[in-house]
N, C-alpha and C positions, 0 to 999 in steps of 0.2 A: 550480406545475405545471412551472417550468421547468428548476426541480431536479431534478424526478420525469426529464422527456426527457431531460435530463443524464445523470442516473444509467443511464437507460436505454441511452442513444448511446456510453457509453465501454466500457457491459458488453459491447455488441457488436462494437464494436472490439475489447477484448480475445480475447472468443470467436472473431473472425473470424483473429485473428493466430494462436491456439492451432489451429486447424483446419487454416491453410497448415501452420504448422511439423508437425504430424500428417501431413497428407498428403505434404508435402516429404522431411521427412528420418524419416519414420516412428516421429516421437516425439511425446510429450505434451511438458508446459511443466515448465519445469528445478525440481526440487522448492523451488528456495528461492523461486521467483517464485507457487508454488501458497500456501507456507505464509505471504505476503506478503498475496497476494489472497484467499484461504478465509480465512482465519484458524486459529491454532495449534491452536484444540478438533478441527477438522475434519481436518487434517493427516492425508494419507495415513501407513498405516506403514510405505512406503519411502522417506517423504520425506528420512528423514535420514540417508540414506547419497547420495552423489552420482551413482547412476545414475538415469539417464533412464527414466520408465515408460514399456513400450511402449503403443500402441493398441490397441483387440479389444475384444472383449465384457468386461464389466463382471461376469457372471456373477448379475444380475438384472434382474427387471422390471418396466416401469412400470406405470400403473393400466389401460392397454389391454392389457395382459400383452405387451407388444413388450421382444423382449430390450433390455436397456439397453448403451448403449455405455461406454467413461471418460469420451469426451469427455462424453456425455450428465450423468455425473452431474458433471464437473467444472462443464462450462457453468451445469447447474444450483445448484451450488453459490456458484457465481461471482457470477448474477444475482440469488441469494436476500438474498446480503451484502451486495451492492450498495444494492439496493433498501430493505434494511432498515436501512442505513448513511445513506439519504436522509434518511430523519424526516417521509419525505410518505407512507408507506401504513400502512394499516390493517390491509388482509388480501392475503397473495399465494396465488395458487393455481397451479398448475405442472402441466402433463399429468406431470413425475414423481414425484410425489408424491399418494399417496390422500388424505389430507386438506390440507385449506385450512391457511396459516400465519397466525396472528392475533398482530398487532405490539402488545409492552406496551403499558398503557395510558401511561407515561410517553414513549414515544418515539413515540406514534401517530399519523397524519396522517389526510387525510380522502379518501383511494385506494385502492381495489380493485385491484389488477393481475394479470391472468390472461395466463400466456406459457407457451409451449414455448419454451424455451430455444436447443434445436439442430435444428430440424424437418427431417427429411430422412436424420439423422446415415448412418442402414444407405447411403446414398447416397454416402459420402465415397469409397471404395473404386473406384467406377465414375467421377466424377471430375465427378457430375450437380449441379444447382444443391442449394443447401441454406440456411437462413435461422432467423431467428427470427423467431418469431409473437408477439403480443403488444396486449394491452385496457387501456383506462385507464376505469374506473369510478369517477363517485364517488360517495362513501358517505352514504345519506342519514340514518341511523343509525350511532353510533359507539359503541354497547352491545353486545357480542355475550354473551347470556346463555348459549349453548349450541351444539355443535356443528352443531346442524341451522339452518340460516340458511334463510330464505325470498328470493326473488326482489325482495322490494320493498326488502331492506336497501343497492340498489346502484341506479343510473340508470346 
């Protein structure tokens, strides 16, 4: 479990640093420092040229149909790697994402985690609080036969 708050306490810190430099200097995180943290599969495709992406709408939306932001899917990108880079969960779930992510059975742990990565994000603009939300379940079954999961697979 302490790994899990680990992984969880530096992914915030990262996001919380990407957020000032967003609002500060009206950029995202310098593409080498993205392709560092995501990982190379996820790699924007202007990561590799050395301008800065700017902020704005991301030009999708999540499973509440709310426009999504960059930072939104960066944050989320950020806290999926993270978390799955632990070796403590099971299954993550993410207000951005429609379905639930289900961690191989070789690198599986015995934790549910359910977050909103960037809650607030449309907020950054007016300069109002903003956070990430976030559940630690554990799992009381580590079979997941099928996409449709029942309530009692989690305490």
């Amino acid at each position: 479990m302490t790994l899990l708050l680990t992984a969880i306490q530096t992914t915030c810190k990262f996001i919380s640093t990407n957020v000032r430099r967003a609002g500060l200097l009206n950029l995202c995180v310098p593409p080498l420092l993205v392709l560092h943290i995501v990982g190379a599969r996820n790699r924007p495709a202007d990561s590799r040229s050395s301008r800065a992406r700017r902020i704005g709408q991301a030009g999708s939306s999540n499973v509440q149909g709310e426009d999504q932001k960059k930072l939104d899917i960066l944050s989320n990108d950020i806290m999926i790697n993270s978390l799955r880079a632990s070796g403590k969960c099971a299954v993550l779930v993410s207000e951005e994402n429609e379905e639930p992510i289900f961690i191989d059975t070789a690198h599986r742990g015995r934790y549910c985690v359910v977050f909103d990565p960037l809650d607030g994000s449309s907020n950054i603009d007016a300069g109002v609080n903003i956070g990430t939300i976030f559940g630690v379940y554990k799992c009381v079954r580590l079979s997941f036969p099928s996409f449709r999961r029942s309530a009692g697979d989690v305490r």
